[in-house]
C-alpha positions in Angstrom: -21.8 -59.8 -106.2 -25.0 -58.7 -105.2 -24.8 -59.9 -101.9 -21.1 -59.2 -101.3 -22.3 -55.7 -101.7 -25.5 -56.2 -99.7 -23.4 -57.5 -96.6 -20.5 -55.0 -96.9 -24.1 -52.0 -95.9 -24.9 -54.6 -93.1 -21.6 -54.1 -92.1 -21.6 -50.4 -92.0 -25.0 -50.1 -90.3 -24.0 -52.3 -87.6 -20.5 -50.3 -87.2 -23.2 -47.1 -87.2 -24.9 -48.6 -84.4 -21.9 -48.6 -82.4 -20.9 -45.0 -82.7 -24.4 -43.7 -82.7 -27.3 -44.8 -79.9 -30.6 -43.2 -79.8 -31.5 -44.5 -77.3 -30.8 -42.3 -74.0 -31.8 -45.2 -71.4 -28.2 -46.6 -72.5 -26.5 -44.1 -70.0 -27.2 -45.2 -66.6 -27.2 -42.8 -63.8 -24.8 -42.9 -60.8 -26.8 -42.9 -57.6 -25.1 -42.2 -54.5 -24.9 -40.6 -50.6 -22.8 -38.7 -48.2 -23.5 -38.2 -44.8 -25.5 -34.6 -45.8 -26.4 -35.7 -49.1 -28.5 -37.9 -52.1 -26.4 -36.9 -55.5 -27.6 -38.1 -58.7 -25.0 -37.6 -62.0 -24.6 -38.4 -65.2 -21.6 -39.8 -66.9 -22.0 -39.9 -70.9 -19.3 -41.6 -71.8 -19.7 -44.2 -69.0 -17.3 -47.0 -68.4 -16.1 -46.9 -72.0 -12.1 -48.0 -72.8 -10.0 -45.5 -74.9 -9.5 -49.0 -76.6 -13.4 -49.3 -77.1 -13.5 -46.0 -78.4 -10.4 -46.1 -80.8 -12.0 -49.5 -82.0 -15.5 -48.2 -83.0 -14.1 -45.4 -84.6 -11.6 -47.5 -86.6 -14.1 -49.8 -87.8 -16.5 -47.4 -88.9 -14.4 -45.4 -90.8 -13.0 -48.6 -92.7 -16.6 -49.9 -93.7 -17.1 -46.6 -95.4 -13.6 -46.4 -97.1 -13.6 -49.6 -98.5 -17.0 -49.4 -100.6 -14.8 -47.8 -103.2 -13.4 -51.5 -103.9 -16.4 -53.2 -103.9 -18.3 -50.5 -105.9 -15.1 -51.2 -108.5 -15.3 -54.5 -108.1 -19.3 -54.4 -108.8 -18.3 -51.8 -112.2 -15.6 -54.5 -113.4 -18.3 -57.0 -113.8 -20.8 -55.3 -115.0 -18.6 -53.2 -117.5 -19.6 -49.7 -116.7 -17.3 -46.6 -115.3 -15.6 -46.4 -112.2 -15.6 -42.9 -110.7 -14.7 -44.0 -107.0 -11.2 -42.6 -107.5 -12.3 -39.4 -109.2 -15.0 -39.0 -106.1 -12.4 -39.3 -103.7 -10.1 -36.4 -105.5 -13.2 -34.6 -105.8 -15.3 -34.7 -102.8 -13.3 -33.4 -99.5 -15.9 -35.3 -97.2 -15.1 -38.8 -99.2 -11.3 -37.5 -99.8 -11.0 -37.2 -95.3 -12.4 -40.4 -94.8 -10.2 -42.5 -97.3 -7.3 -40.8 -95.5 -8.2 -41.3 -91.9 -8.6 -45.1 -93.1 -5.4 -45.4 -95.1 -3.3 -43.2 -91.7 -5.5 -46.3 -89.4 -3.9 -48.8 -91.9 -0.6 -47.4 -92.3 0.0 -45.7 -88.8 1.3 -42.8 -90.6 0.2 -41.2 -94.2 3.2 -40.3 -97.0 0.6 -38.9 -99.2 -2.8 -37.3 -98.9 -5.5 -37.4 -101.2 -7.1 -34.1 -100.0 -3.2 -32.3 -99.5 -4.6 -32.2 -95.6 -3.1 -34.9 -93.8 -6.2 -35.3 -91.4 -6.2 -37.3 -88.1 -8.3 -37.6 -85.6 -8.6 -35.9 -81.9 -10.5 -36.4 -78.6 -12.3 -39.1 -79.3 -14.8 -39.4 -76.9 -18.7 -40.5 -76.1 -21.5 -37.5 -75.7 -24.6 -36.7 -75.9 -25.8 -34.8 -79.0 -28.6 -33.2 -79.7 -30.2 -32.0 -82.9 -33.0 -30.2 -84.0 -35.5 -30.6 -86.9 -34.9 -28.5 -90.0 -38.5 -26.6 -89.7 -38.6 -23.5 -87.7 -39.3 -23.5 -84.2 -37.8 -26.9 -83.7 -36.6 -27.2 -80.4 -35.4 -30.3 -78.4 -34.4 -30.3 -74.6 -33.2 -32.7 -72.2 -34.0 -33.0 -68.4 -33.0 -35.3 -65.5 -35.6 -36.8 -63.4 -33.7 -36.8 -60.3 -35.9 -39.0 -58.1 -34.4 -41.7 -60.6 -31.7 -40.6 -62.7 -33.3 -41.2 -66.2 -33.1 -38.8 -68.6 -36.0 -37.4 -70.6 -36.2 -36.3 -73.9 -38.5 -33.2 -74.4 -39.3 -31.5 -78.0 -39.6 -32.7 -81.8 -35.7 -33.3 -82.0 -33.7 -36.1 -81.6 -31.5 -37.1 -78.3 -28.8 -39.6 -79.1 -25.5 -40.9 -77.6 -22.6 -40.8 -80.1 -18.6 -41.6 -80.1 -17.7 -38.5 -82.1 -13.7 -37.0 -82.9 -12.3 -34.1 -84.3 -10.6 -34.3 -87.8 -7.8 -31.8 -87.7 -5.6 -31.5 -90.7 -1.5 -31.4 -90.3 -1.5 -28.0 -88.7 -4.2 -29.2 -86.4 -6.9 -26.4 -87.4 -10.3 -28.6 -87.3 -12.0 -29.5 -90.3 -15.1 -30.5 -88.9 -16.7 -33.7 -86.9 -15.9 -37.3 -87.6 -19.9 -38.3 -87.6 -20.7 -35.3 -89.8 -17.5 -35.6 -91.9 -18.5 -39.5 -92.6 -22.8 -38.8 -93.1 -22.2 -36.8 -96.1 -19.3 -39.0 -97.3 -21.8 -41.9 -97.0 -24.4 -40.1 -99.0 -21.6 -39.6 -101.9 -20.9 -43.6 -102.2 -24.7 -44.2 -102.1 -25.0 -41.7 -105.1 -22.1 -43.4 -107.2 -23.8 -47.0 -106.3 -27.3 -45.7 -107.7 -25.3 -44.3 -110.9 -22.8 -47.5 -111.0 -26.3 -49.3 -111.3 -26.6 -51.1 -108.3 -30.0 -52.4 -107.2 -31.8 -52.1 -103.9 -29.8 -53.5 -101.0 -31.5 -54.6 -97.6 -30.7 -53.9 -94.5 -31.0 -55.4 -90.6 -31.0 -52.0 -89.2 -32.0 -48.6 -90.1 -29.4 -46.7 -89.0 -27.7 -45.0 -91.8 -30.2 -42.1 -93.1 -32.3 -42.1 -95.7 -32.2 -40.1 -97.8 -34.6 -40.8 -100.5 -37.4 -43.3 -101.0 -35.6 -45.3 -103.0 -31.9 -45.5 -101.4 -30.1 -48.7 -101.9 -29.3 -47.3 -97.6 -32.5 -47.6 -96.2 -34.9 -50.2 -95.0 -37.1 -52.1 -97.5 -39.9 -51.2 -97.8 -39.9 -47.5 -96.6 -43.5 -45.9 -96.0 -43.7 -42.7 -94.3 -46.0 -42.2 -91.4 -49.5 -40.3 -92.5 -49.2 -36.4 -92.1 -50.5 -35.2 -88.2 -52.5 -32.3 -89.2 -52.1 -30.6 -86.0 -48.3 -30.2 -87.0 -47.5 -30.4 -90.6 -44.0 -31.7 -90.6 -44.4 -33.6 -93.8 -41.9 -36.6 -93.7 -39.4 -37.2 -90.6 -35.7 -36.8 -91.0 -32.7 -38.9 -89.6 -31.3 -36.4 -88.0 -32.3 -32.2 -88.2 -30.2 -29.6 -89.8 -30.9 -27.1 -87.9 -28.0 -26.5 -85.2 -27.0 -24.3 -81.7 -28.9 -24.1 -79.1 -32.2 -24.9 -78.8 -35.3 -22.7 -77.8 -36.1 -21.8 -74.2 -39.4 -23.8 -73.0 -40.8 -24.2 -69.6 -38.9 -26.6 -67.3 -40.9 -29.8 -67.6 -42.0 -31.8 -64.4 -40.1 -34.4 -62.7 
């Protein structure tokens, strides 16, 4: 059972990895000319299919979703409580995803177990940028434009993501499908560590972290020493802080 469990998170990192890149050198610039011109642009979401999209979407939601049977499964043979069902009614964030995946199953939903009906719109790749939680975190992004690459500049993170709005049946947004599904993630990987479940591996750190001992992260985890010219203390996945980011000086090319 243990390594049912352990391959259904290898699962859900790789579907992760689909949706979320950090790595900005997998947006290739178009280089081109006109008779008065060099041009250099950016397309984020690339030569990506609607179909491509739809798919990575669909997967990941369903690798999340379905832990609730497997964490049942694990509970039934080890004889102690299930609460998956009781999260779901409970937790909006776990109650959206379980119906986005049961509206992907059935095409349409007859009952919802948050009363909102959610679906998703405008699925699409972007860019996203995030800053640190600590104040005066600030991240920026520039084009060189003798070559097209893109350069990250700041403490924050740069990543390429397939994101979607979740709207509920009156189509008033309920928030994004990427931070929607992080927190619902975080929920299952509570009720695993209560349920009793050990340490699971994991090929690829993509899911965050969230604690030294999640049954989520990498084996073993060891945080970088502190730099004592900045004093950030331990790195996040991902920063809380939000909006736009600080004005700097326009880095050279």
């Amino acid at each position: 059972m243990q390594a049912k469990l352990d391959l259904r998170i290898r699962q859900l990192h790789q579907a992760m990895g689909q949706i979320r890149i950090p790595n900005l050198a997998a947006v290739q610039p178009q280089i081109g000319f006109t008779d008065q011109a060099f041009y250099v642009a950016i397309d984020f979401g690339g030569s990506v299919s609607d179909v491509e999209l739809a798919n990575s979407v669909s997967l990941f939601i369903a690798n999340i979703a379905c832990l609730k049977d497997h964490l049942k499964a694990w509970c039934k043979m080890h004889d102690v409580p299930f609460n998956g069902d009781k999260l779901i009614d409970s937790n909006r964030d776990v109650g959206l995803i379980h119906d986005l995946w049961n509206r992907d199953k059935h095409f349409d939903l007859d009952r919802s177990r948050t009363g909102l009906f959610p679906e998703l719109r405008n699925i699409a790749r972007m860019a996203r940028l995030s800053t640190k939680a600590d104040a005066g975190s600030w991240i920026a992004i520039s084009l060189d434009p003798r070559t097209g690459q893109l350069r990250r500049h700041g403490d924050g993170t740069a990543e390429v993501v397939i994101d979607a709005d979740v709207v509920d049946s009156k189509g008033i947004r309920l928030g994004g499908l990427i931070d929607i599904s992080e927190r619902a993630i975080a929920e299952w990987e509570a009720a695993l560590t209560v349920a009793g479940v050990g340490r699971l591996s994991s090929p690829i750190n993509v899911v965050c972290a969230r604690s030294r001992g999640s049954v989520f992260s990498d084996p073993p985890f060891t945080p970088p020493p502190r730099t004592p010219a900045r004093g950030r203390g331990r790195p996040r996945c991902r920063g809380r802080g939000r909006g736009t980011a600080p004005r700097s000086p326009t880095p050279s090319p």
